[in-house]
NUZA-590587 format. One record per residue: residue in one letter; y, x, z of N, C-alpha, C in turn. Coordinates in steps of 0.2 Angstrom, whole numbers, padded with zeros to 4 digits, always signed. Last residue first. Layout:
! NUZA-590587
AYXZYXZYXZ;...
END
This chain:
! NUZA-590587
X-0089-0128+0105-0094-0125+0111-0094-0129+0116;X-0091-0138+0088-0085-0135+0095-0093-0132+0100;X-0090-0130+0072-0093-0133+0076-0091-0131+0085;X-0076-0129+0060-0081-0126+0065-0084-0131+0071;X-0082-0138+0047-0076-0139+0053-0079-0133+0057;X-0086-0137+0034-0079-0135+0032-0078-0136+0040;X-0100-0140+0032-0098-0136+0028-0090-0134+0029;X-0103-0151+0043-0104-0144+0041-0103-0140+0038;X-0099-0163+0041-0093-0159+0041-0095-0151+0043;X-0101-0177+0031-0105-0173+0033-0100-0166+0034;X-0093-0193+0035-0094-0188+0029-0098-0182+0036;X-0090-0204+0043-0096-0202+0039-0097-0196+0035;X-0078-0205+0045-0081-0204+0055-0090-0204+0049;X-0068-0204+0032-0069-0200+0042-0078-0200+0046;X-0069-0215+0025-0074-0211+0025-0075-0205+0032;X-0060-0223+0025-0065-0226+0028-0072-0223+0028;X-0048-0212+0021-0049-0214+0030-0057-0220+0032;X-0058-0201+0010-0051-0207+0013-0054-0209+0020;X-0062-0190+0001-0064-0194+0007-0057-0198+0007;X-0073-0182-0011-0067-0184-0010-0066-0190-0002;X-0080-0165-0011-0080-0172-0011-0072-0174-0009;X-0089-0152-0017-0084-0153-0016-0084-0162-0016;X-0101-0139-0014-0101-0145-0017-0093-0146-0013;X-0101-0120-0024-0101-0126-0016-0099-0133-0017;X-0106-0110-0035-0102-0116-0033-0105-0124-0028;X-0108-0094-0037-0112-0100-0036-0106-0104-0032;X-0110-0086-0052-0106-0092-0049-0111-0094-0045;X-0120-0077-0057-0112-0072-0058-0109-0078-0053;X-0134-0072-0044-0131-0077-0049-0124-0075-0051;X-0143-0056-0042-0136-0061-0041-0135-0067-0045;X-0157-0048-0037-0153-0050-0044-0151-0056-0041;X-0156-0034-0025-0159-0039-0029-0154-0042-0034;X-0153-0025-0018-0153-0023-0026-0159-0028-0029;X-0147-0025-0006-0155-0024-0006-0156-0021-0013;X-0135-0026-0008-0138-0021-0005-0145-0020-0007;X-0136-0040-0015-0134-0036-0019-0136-0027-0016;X-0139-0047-0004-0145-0046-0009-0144-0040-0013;X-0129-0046+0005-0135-0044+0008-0139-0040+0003;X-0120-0053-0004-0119-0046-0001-0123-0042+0001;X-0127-0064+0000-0124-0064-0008-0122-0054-0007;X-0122-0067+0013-0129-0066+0008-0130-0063+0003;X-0108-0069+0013-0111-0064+0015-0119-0062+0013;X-0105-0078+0004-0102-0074+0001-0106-0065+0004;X-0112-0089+0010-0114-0088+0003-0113-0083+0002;X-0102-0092+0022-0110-0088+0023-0115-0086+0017;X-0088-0094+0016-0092-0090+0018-0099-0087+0019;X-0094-0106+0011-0092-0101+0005-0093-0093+0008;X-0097-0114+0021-0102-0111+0018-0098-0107+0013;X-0086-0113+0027-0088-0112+0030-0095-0109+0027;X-0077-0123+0015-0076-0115+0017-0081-0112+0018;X-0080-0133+0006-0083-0130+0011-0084-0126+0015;X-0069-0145+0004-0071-0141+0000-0075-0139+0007;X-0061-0163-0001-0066-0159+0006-0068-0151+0002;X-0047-0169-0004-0053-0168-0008-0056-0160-0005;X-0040-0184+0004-0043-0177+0003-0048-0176+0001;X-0029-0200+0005-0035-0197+0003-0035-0187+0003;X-0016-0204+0011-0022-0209+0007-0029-0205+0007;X-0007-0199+0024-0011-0198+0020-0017-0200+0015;X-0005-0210+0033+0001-0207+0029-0001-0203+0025;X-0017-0217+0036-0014-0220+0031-0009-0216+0028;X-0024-0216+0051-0016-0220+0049-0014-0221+0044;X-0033-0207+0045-0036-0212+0050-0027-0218+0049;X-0025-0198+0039-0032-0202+0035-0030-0209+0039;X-0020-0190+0050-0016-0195+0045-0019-0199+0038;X-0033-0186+0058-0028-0191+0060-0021-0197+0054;X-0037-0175+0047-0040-0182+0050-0036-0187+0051;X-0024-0168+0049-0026-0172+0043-0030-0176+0043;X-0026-0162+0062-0020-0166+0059-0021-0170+0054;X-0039-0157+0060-0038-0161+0064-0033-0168+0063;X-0041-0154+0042-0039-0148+0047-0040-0157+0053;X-0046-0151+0026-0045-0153+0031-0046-0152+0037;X-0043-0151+0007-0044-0148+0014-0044-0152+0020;X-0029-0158+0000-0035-0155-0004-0035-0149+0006;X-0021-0175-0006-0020-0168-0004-0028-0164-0004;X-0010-0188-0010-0017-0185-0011-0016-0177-0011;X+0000-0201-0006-0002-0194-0006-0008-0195-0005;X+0007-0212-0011+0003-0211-0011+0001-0205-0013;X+0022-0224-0003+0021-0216-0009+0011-0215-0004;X+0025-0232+0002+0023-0237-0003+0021-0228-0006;X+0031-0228+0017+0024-0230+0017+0022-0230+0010;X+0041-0219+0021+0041-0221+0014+0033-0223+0013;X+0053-0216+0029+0048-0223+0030+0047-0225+0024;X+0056-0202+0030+0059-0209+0025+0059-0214+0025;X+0046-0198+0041+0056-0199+0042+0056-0204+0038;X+0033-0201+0028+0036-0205+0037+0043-0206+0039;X+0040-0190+0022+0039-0197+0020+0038-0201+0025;X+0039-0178+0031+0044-0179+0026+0045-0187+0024;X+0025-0177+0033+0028-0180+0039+0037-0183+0037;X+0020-0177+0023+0018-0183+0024+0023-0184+0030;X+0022-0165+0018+0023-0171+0014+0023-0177+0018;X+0016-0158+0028+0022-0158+0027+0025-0162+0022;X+0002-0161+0023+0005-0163+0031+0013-0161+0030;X+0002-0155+0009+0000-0163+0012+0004-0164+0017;X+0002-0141+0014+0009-0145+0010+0007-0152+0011;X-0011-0139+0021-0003-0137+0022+0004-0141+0020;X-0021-0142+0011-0018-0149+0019-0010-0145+0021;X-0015-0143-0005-0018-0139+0002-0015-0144+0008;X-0008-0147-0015-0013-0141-0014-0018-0142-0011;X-0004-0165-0017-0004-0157-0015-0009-0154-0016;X+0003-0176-0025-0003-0171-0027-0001-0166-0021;X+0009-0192-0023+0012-0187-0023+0005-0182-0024;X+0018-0206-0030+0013-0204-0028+0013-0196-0027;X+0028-0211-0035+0025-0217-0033+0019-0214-0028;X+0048-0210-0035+0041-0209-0035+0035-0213-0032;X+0058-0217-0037+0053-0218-0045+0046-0212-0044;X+0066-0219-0028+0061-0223-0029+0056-0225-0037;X+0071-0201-0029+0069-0207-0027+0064-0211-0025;X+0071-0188-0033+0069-0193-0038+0067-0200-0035;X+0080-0180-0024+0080-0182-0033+0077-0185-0037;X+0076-0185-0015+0083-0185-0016+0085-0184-0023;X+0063-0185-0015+0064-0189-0012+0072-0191-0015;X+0064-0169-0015+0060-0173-0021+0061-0180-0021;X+0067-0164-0004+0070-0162-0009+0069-0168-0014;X+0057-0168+0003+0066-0170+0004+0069-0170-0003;X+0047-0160-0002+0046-0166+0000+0052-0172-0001;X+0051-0147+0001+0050-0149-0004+0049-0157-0005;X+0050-0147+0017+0058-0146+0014+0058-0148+0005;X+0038-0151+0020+0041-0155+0019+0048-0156+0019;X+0031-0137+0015+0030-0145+0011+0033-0151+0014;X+0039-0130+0022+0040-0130+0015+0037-0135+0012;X+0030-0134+0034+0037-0134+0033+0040-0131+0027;X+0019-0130+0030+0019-0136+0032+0027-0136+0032;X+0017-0118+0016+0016-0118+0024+0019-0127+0024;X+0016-0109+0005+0010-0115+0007+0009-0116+0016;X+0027-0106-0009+0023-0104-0003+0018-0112-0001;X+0027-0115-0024+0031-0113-0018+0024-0108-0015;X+0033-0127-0038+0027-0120-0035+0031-0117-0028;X+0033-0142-0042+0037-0136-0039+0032-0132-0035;X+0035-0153-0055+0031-0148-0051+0034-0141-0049;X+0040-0172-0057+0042-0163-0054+0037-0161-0052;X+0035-0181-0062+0042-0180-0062+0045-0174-0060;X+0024-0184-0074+0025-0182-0068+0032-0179-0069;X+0021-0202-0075+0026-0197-0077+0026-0194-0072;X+0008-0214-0085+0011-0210-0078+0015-0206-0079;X+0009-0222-0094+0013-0222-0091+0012-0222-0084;X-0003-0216-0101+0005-0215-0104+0011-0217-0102;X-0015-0206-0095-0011-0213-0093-0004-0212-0097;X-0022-0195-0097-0024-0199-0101-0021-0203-0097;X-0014-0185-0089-0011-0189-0096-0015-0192-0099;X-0022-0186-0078-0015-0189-0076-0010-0190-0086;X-0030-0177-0081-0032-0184-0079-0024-0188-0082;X-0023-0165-0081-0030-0168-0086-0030-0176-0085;X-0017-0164-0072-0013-0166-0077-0019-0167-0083;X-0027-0160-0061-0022-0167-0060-0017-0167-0066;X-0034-0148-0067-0036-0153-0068-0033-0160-0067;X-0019-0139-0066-0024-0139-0074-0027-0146-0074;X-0020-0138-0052-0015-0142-0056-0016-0143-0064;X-0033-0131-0050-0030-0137-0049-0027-0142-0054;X-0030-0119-0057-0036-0123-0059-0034-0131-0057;X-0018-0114-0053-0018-0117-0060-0022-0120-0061;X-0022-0112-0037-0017-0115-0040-0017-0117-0047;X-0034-0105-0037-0035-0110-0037-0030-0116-0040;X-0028-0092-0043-0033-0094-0048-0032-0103-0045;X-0014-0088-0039-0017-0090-0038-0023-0093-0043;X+0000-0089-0048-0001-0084-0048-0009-0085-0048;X+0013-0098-0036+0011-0098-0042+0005-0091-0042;X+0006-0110-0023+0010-0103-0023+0007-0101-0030;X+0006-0128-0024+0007-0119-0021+0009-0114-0025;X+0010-0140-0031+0004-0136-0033+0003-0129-0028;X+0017-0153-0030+0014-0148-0025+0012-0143-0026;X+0023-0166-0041+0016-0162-0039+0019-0156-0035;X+0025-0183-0041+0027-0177-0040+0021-0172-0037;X+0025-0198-0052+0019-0195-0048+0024-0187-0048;X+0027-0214-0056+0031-0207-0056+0026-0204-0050;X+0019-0225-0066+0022-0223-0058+0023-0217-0060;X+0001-0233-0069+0008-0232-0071+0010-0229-0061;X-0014-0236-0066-0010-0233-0070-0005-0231-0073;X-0014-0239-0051-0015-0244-0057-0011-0241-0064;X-0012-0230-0041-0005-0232-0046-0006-0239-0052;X-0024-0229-0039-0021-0230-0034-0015-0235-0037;X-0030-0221-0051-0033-0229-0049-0027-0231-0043;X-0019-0210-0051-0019-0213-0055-0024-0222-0054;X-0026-0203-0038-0019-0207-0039-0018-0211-0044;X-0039-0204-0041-0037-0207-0036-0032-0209-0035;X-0038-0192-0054-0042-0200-0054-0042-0204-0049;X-0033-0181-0046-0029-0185-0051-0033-0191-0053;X-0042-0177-0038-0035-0183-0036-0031-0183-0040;X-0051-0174-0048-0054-0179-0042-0047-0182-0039;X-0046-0165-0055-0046-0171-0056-0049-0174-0051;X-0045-0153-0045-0038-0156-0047-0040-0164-0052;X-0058-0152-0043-0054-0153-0038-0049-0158-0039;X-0061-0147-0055-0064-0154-0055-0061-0155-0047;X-0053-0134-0055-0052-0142-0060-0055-0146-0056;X-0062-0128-0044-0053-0131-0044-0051-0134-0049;X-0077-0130-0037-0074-0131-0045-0069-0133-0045;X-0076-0116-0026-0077-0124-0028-0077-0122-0034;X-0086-0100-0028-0081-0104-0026-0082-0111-0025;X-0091-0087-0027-0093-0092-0024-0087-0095-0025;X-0098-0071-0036-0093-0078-0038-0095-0081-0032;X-0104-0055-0041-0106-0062-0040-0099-0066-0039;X-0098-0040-0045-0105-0043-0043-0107-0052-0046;X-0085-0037-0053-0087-0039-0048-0094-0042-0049;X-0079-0038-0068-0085-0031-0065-0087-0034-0057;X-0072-0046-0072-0078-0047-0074-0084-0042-0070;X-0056-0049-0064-0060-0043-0066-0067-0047-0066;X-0046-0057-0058-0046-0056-0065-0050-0049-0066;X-0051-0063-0042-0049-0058-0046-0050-0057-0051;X-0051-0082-0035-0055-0077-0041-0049-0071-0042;X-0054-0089-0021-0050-0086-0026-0051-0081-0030;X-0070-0089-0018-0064-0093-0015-0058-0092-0021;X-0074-0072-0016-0075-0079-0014-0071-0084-0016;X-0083-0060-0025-0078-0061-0024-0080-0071-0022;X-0090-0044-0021-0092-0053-0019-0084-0053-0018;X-0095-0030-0025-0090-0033-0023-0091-0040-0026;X-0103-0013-0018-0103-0022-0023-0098-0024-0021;X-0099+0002-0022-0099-0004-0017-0098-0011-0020;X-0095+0012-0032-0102+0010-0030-0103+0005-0028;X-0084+0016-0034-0087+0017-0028-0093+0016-0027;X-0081+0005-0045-0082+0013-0046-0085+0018-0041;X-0076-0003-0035-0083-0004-0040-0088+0004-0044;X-0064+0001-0031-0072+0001-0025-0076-0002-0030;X-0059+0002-0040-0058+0008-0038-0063+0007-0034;X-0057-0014-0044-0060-0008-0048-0062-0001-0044;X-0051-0018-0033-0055-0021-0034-0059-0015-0039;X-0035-0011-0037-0040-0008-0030-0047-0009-0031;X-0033-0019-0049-0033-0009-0050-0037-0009-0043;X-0032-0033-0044-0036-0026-0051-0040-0023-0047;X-0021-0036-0041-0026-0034-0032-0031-0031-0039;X-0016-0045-0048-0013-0038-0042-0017-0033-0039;X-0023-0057-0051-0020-0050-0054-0018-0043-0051;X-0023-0066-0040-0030-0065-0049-0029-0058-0051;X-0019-0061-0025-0017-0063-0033-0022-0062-0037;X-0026-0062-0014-0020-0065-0011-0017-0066-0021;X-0043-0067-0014-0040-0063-0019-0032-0068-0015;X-0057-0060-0005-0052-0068-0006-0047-0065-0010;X-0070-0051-0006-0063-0052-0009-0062-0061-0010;X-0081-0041+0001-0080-0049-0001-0074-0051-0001;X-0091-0026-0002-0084-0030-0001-0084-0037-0003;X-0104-0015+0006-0101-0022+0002-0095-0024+0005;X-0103-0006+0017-0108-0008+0012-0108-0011+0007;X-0088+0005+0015-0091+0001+0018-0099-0002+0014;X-0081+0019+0015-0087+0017+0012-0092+0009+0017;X-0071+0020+0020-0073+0022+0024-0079+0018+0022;X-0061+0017+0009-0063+0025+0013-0066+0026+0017;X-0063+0003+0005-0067+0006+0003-0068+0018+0007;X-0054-0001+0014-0063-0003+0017-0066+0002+0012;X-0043+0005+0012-0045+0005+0019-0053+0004+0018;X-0042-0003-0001-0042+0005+0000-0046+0008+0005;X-0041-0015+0005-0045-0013+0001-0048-0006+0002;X-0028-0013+0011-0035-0016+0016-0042-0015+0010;X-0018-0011+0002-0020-0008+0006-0027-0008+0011;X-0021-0024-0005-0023-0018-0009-0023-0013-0004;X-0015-0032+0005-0022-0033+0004-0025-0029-0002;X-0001-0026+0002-0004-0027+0011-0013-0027+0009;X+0004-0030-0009+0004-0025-0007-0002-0023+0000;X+0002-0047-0006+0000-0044-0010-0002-0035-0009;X+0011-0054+0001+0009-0049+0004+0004-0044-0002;X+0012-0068-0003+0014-0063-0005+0015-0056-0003;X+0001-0075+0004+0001-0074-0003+0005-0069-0003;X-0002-0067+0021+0002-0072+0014+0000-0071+0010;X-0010-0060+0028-0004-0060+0034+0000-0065+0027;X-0022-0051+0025-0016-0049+0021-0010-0052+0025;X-0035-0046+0038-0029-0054+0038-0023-0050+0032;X-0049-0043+0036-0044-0040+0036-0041-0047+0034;X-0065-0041+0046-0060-0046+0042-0054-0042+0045;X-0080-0034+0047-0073-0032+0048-0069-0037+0043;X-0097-0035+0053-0092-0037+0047-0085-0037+0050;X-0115-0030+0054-0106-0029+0056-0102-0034+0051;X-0127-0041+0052-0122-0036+0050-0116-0036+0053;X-0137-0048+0056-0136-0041+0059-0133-0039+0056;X-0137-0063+0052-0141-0055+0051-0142-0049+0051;X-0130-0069+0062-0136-0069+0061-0140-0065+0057;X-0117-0061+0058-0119-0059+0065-0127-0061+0067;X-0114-0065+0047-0115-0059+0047-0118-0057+0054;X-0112-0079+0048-0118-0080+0044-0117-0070+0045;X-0101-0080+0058-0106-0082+0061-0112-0079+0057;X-0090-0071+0049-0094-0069+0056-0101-0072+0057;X-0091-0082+0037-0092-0076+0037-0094-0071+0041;X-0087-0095+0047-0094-0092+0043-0095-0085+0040;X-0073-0093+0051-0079-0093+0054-0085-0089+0051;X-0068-0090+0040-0069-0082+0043-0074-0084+0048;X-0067-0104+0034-0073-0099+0031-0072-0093+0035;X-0061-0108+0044-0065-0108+0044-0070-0107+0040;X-0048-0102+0043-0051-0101+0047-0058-0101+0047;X-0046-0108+0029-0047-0100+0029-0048-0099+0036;X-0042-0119+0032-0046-0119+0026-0048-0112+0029;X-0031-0119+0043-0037-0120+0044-0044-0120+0038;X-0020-0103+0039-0022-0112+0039-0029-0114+0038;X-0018-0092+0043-0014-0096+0045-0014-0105+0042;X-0024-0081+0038-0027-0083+0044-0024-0090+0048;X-0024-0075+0019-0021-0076+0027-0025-0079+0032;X-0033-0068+0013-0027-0068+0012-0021-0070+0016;X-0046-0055+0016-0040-0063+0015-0036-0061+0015;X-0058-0046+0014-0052-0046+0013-0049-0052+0012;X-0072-0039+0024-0070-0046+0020-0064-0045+0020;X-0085-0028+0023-0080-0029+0024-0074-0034+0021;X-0100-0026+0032-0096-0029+0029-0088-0028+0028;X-0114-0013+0034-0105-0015+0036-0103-0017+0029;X-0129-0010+0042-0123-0013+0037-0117-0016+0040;X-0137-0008+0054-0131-0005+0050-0126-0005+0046;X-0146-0019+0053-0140-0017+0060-0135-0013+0058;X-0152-0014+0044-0151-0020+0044-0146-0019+0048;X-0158+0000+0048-0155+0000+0043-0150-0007+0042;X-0167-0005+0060-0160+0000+0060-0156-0003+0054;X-0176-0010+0051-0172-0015+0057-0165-0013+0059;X-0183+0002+0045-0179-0007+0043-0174-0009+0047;X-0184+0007+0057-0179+0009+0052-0177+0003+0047;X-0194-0002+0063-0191+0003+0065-0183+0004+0061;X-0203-0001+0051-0200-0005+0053-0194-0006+0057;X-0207+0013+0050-0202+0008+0043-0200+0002+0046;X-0211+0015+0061-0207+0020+0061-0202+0015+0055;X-0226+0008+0061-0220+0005+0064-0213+0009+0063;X-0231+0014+0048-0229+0007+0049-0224+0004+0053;X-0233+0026+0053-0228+0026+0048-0227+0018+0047;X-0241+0022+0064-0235+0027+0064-0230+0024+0060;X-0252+0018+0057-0250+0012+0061-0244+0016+0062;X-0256+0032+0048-0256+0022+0044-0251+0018+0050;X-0259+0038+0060-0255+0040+0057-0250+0032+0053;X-0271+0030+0065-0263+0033+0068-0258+0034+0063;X-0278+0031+0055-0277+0027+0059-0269+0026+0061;X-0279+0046+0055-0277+0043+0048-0275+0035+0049;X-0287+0049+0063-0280+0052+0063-0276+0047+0058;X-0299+0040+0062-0294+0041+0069-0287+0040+0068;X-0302+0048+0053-0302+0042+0053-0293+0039+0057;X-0305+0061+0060-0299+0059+0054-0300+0053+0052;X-0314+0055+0070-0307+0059+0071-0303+0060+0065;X-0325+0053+0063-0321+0049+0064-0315+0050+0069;X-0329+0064+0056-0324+0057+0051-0323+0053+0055;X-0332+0073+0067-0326+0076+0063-0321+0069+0060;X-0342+0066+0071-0336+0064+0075-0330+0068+0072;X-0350+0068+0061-0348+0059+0062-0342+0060+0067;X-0351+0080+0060-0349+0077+0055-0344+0069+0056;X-0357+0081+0073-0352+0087+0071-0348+0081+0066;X-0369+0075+0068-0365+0074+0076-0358+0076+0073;X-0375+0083+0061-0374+0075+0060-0369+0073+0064;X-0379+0094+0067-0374+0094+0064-0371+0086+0060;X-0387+0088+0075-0382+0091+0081-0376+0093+0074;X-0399+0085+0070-0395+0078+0074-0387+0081+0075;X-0402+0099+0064-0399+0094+0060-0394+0089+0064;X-0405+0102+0078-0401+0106+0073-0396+0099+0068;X-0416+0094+0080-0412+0096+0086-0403+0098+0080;X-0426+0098+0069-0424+0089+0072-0416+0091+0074;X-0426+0112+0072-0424+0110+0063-0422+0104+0068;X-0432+0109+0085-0428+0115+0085-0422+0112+0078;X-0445+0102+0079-0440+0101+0085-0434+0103+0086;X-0452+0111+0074-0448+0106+0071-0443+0101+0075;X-0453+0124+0082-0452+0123+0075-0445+0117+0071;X-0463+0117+0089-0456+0120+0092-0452+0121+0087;X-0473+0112+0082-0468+0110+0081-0462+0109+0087;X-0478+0127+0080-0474+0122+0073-0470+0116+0075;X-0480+0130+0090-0476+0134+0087-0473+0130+0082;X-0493+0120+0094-0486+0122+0098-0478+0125+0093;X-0498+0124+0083-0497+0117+0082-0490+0116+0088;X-0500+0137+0088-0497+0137+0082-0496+0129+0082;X-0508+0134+0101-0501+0139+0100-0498+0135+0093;X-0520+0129+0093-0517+0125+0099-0506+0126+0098;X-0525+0137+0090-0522+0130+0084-0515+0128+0087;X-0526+0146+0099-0520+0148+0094-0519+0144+0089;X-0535+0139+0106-0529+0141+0109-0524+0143+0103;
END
């Protein structure tokens, strides 16, 4: 009985120590695996919480885009893009309209404005190279990147660039008029409104071209505003002073182009060969009929949606190219119903 007992006793013993241990084993495994658990949770929390916030934080950004005006379809249709390529990535973006080139004062005030209320990023259409500086500065020194598009601001400190290439603009119609003219003829230029980056660039390159011919003569270059009725008051003008020794004409902008052209029509001046730069409905039309010979197509659309990107990454604090230049083409009326009009028409609803 007392082997018995004690063989009992030992292994109530061991049973007892079994029992123990299993139960602190227990304790252990479901301590790790409730910090497991914890740590689970936690790991998938913080995951969805940065995403969460990601997401916020994308929805939060505020653009702010300064033009120069809203009143010719080149610039409508980059404020297309600029909205549509901000609104598929979740950014606010506020366009400010200067209302002209010579408004100058107006789109330093719209600066100011974007920068006091610390926006994300700035995207500058510049109404001057020059004027527009000292504000362009004051949001650098802010902090706030700054994308310039389209018309360049005489400052190095700006982030990134989008534009055309405005010489190789201005030589593409000046290698048009000139083959047109069989190189000879009195050729009048248009150029726009002085001051403007793309204005010199241009006219820079249509007098590139146009002196390698020794008997082209430009007979007049008259800088002006950039409306349709100034390009066909200048137009008259030009007519009356230089007659029948002109042969061909340069515009800026479909602006002055179509006022050229309606100008020339009254005169029933078929044998003059206008070349102008953009493209709006009207200007289609005057392809398709000839009172227009030829335009040299730019992209707006995409300069805008470049300009917004480009704005995105610098937020992010990625690395910028200093230019990036959108493709430019030249069209005539046999080209209308083929060219590729993504880059420059809004697409209808």
């Amino acid at each position: 009985m007392m082997f018995i007992e004690r063989r009992g006793s030992l292994n109530s013993h061991v049973t007892f120590n079994h029992i123990s241990y299993l139960r602190k084993e227990e304790a252990k495994m479901k301590k790790s695996v409730v910090v497991r658990g914890f740590g689970l949770w936690v790991g998938i929390t913080l995951m969805a919480s940065m995403l969460v916030l990601s997401h916020a934080w994308a929805k939060d950004l505020h653009f702010a885009v300064c033009m120069p005006t809203l009143d010719q379809p080149h610039f409508v249709a980059m404020k297309y893009g600029f909205e549509d390529e901000a609104k598929k990535l979740g950014i606010k973006s506020t366009v400010y309209d200067a209302g002209g080139y010579a408004n100058v004062a107006r789109q330093i005030q719209q600066i100011e404005d974007a920068r006091a209320v610390k926006v994300d990023a700035l995207i500058v259409v510049a109404c001057s190279a020059d004027g527009i500086v000292p504000a362009v500065e004051e949001v650098i020194k802010a902090k706030i990147p700054v994308i310039n598009v389209n018309q360049m601001v005489n400052t190095e400190n700006v982030l990134a660039r989008v534009r055309s290439d405005d010489v190789e603009i201005g030589r593409m119609a000046g290698r048009f008029l000139a083959e047109k003219l069989n190189g000879k003829g009195g050729v009048v230029m248009l150029p726009g409104r002085a001051g403007t980056s793309v204005i010199i660039m241009r006219a820079q390159g249509v007098k590139e071209i146009l002196g390698k011919y020794p008997n082209i003569k430009i007979l007049a270059e008259q800088y002006s505003e950039m409306t349709r009725a100034i390009g066909m008051n200048l137009m008259e003008d030009m007519l009356q002073a230089h007659g029948d020794k002109i042969q061909g004409v340069y515009c800026v902008g479909e602006h002055l182009g179509m006022g050229s052209a309606q100008a020339l029509a009254a005169a029933k001046r078929k044998d003059i060969t206008v070349v102008a730069v953009d493209f709006s409905k009207d200007l289609e039309a005057a392809l398709r009929d000839g009172r227009i010979a030829a335009t040299v197509v730019q992209q707006p659309i995409n300069m805008g949606r470049f300009g917004i990107r480009l704005g995105k990454d610098a937020v992010e604090g990625k690395s910028l190219p200093k230019m990036t230049y959108v493709p430019i083409s030249l069209i005539t009326g046999k080209e209308v119903d083929t060219v590729d009009r993504s880059g420059f028409q809004i697409p209808s609803k």
